[in-house]
C-alpha positions as CSV (number, residue, x, y, z in Angstrom):
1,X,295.1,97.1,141.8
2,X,297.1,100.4,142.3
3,X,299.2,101.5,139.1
4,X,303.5,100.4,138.7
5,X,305.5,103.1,139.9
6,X,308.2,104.4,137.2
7,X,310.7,106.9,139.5
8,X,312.8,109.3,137.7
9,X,316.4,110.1,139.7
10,X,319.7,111.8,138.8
11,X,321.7,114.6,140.4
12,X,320.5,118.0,140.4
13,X,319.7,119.8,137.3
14,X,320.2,117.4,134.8
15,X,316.1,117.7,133.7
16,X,314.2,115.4,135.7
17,X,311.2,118.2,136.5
18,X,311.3,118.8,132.7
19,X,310.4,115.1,131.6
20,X,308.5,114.7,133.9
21,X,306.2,117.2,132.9
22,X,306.9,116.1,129.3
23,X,305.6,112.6,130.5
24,X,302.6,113.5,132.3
25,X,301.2,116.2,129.7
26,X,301.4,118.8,131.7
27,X,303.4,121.2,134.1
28,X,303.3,119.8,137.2
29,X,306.6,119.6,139.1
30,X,308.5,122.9,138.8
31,X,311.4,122.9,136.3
32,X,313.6,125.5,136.5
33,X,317.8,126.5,136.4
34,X,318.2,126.8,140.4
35,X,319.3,123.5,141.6
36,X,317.5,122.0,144.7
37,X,313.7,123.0,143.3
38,X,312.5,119.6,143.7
39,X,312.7,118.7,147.1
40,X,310.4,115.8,147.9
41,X,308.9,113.2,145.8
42,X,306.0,114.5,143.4
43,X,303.4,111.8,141.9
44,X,300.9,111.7,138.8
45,X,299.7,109.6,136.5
46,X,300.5,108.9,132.7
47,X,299.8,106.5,130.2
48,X,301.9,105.2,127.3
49,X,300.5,102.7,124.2
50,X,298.5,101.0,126.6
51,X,300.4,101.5,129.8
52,X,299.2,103.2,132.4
53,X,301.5,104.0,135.7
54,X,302.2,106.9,137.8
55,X,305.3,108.5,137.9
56,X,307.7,110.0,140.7
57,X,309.8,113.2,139.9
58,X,312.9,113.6,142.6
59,X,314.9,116.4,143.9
60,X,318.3,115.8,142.6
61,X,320.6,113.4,144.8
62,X,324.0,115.6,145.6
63,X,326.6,113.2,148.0
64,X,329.2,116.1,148.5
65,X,326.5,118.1,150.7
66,X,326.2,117.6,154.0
67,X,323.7,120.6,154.2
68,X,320.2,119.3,156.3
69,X,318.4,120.2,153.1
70,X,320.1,118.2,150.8
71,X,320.5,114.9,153.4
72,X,316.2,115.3,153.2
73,X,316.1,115.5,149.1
74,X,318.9,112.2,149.0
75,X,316.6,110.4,151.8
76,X,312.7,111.5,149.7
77,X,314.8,110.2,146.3
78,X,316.3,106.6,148.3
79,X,312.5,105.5,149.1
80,X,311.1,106.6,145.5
81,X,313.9,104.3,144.1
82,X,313.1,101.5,147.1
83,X,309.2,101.8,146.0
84,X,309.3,102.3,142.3
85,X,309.1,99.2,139.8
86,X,311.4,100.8,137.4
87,X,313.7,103.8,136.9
88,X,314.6,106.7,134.6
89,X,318.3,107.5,135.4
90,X,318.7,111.0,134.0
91,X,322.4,112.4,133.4
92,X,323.3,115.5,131.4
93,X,324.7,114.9,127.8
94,X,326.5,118.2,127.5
95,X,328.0,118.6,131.2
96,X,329.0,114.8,131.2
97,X,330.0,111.9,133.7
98,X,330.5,113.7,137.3
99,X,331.5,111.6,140.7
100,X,327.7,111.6,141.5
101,X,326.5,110.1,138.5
102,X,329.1,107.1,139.3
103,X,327.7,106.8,143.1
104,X,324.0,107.0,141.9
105,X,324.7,104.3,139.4
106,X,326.4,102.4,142.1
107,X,322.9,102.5,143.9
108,X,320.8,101.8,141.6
109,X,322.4,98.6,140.5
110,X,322.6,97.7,144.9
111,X,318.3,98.0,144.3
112,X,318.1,95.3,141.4
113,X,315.6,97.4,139.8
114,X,315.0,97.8,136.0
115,X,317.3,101.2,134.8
116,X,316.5,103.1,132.2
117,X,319.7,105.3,131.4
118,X,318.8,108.6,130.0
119,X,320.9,111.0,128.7
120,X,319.8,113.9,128.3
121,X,319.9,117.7,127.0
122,X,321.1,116.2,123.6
123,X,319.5,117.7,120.7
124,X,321.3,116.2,117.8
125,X,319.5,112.9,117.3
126,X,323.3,111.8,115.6
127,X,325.4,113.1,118.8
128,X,326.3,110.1,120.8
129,X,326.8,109.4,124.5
130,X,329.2,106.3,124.8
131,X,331.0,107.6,127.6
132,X,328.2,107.1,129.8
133,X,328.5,103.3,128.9
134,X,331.5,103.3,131.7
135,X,328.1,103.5,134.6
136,X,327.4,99.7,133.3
137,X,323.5,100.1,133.3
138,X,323.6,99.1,129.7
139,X,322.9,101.1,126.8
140,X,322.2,104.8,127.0
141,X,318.9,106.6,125.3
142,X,319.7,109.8,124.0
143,X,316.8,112.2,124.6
144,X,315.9,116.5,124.6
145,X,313.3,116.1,127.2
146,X,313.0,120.2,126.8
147,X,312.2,120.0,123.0
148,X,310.6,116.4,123.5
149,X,313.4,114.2,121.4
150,X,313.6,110.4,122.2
151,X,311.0,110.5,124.9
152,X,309.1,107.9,123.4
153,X,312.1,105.6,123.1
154,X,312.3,105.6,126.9
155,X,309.1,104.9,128.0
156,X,309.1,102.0,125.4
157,X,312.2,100.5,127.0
158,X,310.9,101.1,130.6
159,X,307.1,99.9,129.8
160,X,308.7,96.2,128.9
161,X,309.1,96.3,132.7
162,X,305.8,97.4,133.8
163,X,302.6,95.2,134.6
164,X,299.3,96.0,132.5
165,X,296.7,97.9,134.8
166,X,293.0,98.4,133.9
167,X,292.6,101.6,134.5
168,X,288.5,101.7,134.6
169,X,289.4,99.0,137.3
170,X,291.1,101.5,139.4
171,X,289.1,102.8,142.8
172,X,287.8,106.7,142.7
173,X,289.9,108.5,145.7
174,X,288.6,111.4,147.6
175,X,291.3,114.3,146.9
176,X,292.4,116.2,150.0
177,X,294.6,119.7,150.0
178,X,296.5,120.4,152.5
179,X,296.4,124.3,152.3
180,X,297.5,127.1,154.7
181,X,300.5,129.6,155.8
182,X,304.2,129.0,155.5
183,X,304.9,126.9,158.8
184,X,301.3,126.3,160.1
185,X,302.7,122.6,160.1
186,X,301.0,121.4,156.7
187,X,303.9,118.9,155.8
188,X,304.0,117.6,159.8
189,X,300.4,116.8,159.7
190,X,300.5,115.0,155.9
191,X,303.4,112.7,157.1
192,X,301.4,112.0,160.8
193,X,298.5,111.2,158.9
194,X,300.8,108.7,156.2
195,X,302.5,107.6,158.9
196,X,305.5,108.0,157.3
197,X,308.3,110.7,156.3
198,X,306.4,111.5,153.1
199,X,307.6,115.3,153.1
200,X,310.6,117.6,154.2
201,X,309.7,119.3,157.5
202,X,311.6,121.9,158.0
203,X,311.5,125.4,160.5
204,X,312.1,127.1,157.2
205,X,309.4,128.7,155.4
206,X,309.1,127.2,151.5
207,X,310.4,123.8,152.2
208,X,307.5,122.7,150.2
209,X,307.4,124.2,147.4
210,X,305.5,121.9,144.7
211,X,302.0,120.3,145.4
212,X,302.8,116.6,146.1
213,X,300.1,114.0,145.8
214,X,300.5,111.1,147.7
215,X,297.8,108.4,147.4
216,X,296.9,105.4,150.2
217,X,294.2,103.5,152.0
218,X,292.5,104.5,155.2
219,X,290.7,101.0,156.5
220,X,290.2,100.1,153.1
221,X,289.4,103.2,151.4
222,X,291.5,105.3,148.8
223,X,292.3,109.0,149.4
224,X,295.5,111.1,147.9
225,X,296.7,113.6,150.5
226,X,298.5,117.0,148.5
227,X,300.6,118.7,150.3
228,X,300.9,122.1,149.1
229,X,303.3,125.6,149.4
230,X,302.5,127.9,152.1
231,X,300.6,130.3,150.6
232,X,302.2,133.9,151.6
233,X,300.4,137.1,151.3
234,X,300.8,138.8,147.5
235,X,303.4,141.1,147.8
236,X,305.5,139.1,150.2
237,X,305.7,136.6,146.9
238,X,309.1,137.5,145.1
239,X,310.7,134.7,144.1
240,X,309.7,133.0,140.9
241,X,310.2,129.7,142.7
242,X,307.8,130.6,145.0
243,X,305.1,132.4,142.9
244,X,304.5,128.9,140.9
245,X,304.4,127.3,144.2
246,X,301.5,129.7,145.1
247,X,299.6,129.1,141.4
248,X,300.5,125.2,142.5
249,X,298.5,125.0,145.5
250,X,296.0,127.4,144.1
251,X,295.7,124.4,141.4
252,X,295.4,121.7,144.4
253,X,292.5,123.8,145.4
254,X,290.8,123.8,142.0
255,X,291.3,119.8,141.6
256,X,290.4,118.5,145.7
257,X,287.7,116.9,146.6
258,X,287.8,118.9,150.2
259,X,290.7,121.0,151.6
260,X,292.5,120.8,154.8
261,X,293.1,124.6,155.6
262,X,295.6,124.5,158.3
263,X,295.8,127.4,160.9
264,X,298.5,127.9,163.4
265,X,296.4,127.6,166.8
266,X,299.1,129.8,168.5
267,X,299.0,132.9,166.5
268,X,295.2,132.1,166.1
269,X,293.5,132.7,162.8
270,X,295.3,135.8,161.0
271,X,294.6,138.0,158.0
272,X,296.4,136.1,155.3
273,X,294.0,132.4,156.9
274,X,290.8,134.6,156.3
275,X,292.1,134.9,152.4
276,X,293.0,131.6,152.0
277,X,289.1,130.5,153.3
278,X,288.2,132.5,150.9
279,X,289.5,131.1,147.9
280,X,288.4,127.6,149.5
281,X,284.6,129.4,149.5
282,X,285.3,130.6,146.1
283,X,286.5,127.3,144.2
284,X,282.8,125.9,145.9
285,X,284.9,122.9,147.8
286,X,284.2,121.4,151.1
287,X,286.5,122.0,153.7
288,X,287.8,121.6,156.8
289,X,289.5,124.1,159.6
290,X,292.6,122.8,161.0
291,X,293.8,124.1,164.1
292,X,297.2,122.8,164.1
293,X,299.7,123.0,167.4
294,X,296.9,122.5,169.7
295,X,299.5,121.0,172.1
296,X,301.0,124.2,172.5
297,X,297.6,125.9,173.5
298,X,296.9,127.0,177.6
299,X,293.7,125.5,177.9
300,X,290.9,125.9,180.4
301,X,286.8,125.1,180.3
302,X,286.3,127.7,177.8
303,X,289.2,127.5,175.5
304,X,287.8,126.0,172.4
305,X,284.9,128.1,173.1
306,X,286.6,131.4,172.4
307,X,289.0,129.6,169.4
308,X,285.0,128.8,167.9
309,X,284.1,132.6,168.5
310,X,286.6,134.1,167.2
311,X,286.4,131.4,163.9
312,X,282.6,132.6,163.8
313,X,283.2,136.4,163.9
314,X,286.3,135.9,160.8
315,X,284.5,133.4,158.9
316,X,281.2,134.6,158.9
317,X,281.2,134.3,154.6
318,X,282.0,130.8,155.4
319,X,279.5,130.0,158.6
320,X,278.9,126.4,157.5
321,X,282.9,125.9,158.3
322,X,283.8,122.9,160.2
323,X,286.2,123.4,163.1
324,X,288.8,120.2,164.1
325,X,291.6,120.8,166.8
326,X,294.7,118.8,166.4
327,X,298.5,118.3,167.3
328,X,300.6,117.0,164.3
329,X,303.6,116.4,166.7
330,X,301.5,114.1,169.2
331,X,299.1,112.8,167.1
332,X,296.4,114.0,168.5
333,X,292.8,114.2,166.8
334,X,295.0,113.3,163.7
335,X,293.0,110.1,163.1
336,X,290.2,111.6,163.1
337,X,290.7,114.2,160.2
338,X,290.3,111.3,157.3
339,X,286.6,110.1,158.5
340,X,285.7,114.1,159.1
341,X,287.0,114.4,155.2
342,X,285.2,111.9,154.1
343,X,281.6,113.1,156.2
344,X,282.2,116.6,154.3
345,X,282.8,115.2,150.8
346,X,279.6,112.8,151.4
347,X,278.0,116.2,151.9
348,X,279.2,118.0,149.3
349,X,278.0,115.2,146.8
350,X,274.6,115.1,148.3
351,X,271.2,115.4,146.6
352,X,268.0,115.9,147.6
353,X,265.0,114.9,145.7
354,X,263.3,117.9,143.8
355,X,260.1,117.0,145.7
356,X,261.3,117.5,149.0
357,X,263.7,120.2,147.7
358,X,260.6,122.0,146.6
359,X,258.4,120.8,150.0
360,X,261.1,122.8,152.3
361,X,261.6,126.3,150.2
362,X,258.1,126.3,149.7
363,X,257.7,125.9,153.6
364,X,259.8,128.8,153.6
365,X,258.0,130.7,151.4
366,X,254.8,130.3,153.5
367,X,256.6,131.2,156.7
368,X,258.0,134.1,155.4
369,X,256.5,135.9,152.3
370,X,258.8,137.0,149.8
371,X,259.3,140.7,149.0
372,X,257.6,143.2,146.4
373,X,259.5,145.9,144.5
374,X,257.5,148.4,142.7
375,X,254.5,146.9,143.4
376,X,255.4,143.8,142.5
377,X,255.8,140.3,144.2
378,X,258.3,137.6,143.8
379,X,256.6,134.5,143.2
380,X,258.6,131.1,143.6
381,X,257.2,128.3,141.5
382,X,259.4,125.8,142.2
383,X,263.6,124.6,143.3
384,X,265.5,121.7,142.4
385,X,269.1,120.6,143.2
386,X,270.6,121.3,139.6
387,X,274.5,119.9,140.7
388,X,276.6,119.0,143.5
389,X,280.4,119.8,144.6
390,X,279.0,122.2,145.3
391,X,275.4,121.5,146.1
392,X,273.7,124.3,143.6
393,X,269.9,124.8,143.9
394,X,268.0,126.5,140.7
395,X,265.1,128.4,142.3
396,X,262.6,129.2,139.3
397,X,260.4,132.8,139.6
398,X,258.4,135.1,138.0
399,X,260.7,137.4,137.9
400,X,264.3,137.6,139.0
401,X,265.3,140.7,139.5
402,X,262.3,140.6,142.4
403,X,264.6,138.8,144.2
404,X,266.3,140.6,147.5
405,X,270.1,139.3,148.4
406,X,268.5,139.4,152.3
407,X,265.6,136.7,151.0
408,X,268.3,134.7,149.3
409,X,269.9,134.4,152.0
410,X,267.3,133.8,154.4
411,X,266.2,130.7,152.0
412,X,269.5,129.2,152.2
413,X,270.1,129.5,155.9
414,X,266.4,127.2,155.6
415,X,267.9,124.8,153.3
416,X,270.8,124.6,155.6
417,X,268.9,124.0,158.6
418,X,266.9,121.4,156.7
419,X,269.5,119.4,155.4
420,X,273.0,118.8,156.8
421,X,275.3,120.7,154.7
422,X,278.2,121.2,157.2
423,X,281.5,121.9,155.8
424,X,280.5,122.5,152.5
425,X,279.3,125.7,150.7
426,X,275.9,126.0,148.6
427,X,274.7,127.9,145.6
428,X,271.9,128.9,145.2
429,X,270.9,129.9,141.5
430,X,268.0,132.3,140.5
431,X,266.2,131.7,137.1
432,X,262.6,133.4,135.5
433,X,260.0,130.5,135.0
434,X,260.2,131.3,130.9
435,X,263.9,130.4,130.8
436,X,265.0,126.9,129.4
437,X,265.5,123.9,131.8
438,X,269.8,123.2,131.7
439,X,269.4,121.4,134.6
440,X,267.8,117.7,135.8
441,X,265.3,117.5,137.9
C-alpha cells in the first residue's frame, strides 16, 4: 500500500521549501528569497508519531502572471492538490492576506480536501493571525517553519486525516537518475516514461532546478524516476540557485540505484557528458547511456555503428557502458529504458559464489602468470565477492605491492568476460594474505 500524500501549497515565498525541509529532516527542496525556485512538484518521505506519508513541496501558485513559467508552476501545484489526501495551506503572517491567498483558498475548498491553514513566519508564539480567519478554512496554526515553532501542531492536525501505513510493508523501489546537460531532454524523457506531465519542459536551460522524485509501477513493479538539474560545466555555474541544483543532482547520483545519463544525439557526446560519466563511474553506480533526440539523427546502415565508436573511444574508463538510443518526443525505445534499468541493477546486485569466484581468477592466473618485481612473484591465494552495488572483489596475495595496475586490469577484463557485468562498474580490491578477513565469504 503506497504511503497518503500531504501537499504543501501557497503563493510564492511564503516558506513552503522551508517546512518542507523542516518536515522531512533534511534539505531537500531549495528554499531561498527569489520567488519561482520551486517549480515542479518535489516528493519524500517523513514520518510523524507513528505516521508515515510522503510529502509534496510546490512552486508557489501566482494568478496575476500570465508568463509560460508561471502557468507550468500553477498547473504542477493543481495536480499535487488533485492527488494529495490532505494539505498545508502556507500564507505569510508578517506580509498578510493578498488577492492570491483569497483565490487559492477559493480552490482548495472547490477540492473537498482536508486544509491545514498555516500561517507562517510568526515568531512570537503570543502574536495572533485572526485575519486570516476571513479565508474560512477554519482555524489558523501559527508556525516559524525557519526557526521550527508550531511545526508539530500542524502535522498533528493534518495526521487526524491520514490513514496508518506499515512502513516495513512498503515495496523496495529501484532508484533511477535522470542525469545529463542542460536541454539534453531529461525532463521530456521522465514525463514520456510517466506518461504524464510530471515536470516543466521548457527550451530554457535550468527549468529544472531541484531533483524530483517521482515514484510508480512499471507492470507491477516499483521504481522512483528523479529528474535532476542539468549539470553545467564548473565555471559556467554562477548562480546560487543553480550551484545547489548541481550539489542536488550530484546527491541523486550518490542515492540511485542506476543513472540514466542523457546525451543529446545531435551534438553527440561532448566534453562536459564525458565528466558527468565520470562521476557515475566514481559513485560505483550502474548506468545507462541515453542517446536522447534520436529522431532528429540522418541515419544510414552504419549510423549507430559510428554513435557506438565514438562512445567507445570517450568512454573507454567506462567500457562496460551500456548504450540505448531513444526519441523522448515520439516515444521511441522509451519503453524499453525501465526493463534495461532493471537488467543493470540485477547486475550490479549480483554475487558470485567464492568458489567459482576463485575457479575463474585462478584460471586466469594459470593462463597468464602474474608478474615479479625485484625478484619477486605475486602469488594469488584466493578472491571472493566482498560487496555489491558495486560488485567489489577482495583478491588475497602474498604481497600487495607485487601487484602491476596492467595485471589488475587484465584480471578484471577476465571476470568481466566471465560473468555478465554490463552496465555496471567493478572493484576490485587487493589485500596481503596476513591481513584480517572484513569481508564474507
Amino acid at each position: 500500500m503506497s504511503k497518503p500524500l500531504l501537499a504543501i501549497v501557497g503563493r510564492p515565498n511564503v516558506g513552503k521549501s522551508t517546512l518542507f525541509n523542516k518536515i522531512v529532516g533534511k534539505r531537500i527542496s531549495i528554499s531561498h528569497n527569489t520567488p519561482g525556485v520551486t517549480r515542479d512538484r518535489i516528493y519524500a518521505d517523513a514520518s510523524w508519531c507513528g505516521y508515515h506519508f510522503t510529502v509534496i513541496d510546490t512552486g508557489g501558485i501566482e494568478y496575476k502572471s500570465e508568463d509560460q513559467m508561471w502557468k507550468h508552476i500553477r498547473s504542477q501545484a493543481e495536480t499535487a492538490i488533485e492527488i494529495a489526501d490532505a494539505i498545508l495551506f502556507v500564507v505569510d503572517g508578517k506580509g498578510g492576506l493578498l488577492p492570491d491567498d483569497y483565490a487559492i483558498a477559493d480552490m482548495l475548498r472547490a477540492s473537498r480536501k482536508p486544509v491545514v491553514l498555516c500561517v507562517n513566519k510568526l515568531d512570537n508564539p503570543f502574536e495572533t493571525a485572526y485575519e486570516f480567519y476571513a479565508l474560512g478554512l477554519g482555524d489558523p496554526f501559527v508556525l516559524s517553519a525557519e526557526h521550527n515553532i508550531g511545526i508539530g501542531d500542524i502535522l498533528e492536525e493534518a495526521c487526524r486525516h491520514l490513514r496508518k501505513v506499515d512502513e516495513e510493508a512498503e515495496d523496495p523501489a529501484i532508484k533511477i537518475a535522470v542525469v545529463g546537460k542542460p536541454n539534453a531532454g531529461k525532463s521530456s524523457l521522465v514525463n514520456k516514461i510517466l506518461g504524464t506531465k510530471r515536470t516543466i519542459v521548457s527550451d530554457v536551460a535550468g527549468t529544472t532546478r531541484d531533483a524530483i522524485d517521482t515514484p510508480f509501477l512499471h507492470n507491477g513493479e516499483p521504481f522512483v524516476l528523479i529528474d535532476t538539474a542539468g549539470i553545467r560545466r564548473k565555471r559556467s555555474v554562477e548562480e546560487d540557485v543553480e550551484y545547489y541544483s548541481v550539489l542536488r543532482a550530484f546527491g541523486a547520483i550518490k542515492r540511485a540505484d542506476v543513472v540514466f545519463i542523457v546525451v543529446d544525439a545531435e551534438e553527440g557526446l561532448t566534453e562536459q557528458d564525458v565528466k558527468i560519466a565520470g562521476k557515475v563511474h566514481e559513485e560505483g553506480k550502474a548506468s545507462v547511456i541515453v542517446m536522447n533526440k534520436w529522431d532528429k539523427i540522418e541515419k544510414d546502415t552504419h549510423t549507430i555503428e559510428k554513435f557506438n565508436k565514438d562512445l567507445k573511444e570517450k568512454l573507454k574508463f567506462m567500457d562496460y557502458f551500456v548504450p540505448t538510443y531513444v526519441s523522448a518526443l515520439t516515444g521511441k525505445r522509451v519503453d524499453k529504458l525501465l526493463d534495461e534499468a532493471k537488467s543493470v541493477c540485477l547486475r550490479a546486485k549480483n554475487r558470485i559464489p567464492t568458489g567459482t569466484v576463485n575457479d575463474v581468477v585462478l584460471n586466469l592466473v594459470a593462463m597468464n602468470e602474474p608478474p615479479t618485481k625485484n625478484g619477486r612473484r605475486l602469488k594469488i591465494y584466493f578472491a571472493t565477492e566482498a560487496a555489491v552495488c558495486p560488485p567489489t572483489f577482495v583478491i588475497k596475495v602474498n604481497d600487495a605491492t607485487l601487484m602491476h595496475f596492467s595485471y589488475l586490469r587484465y584480471l578484471e577484463n577476465g571476470i568481466r568476460e566471465s560473468f555478465d557485468f554490463s552496465g555496471t562498474p567493478i572493484r576490485l580490491i587487493v589485500r596481503d594474505k596476513s591481513e584480517e578477513n572484513d569481508y564474507n565469504e
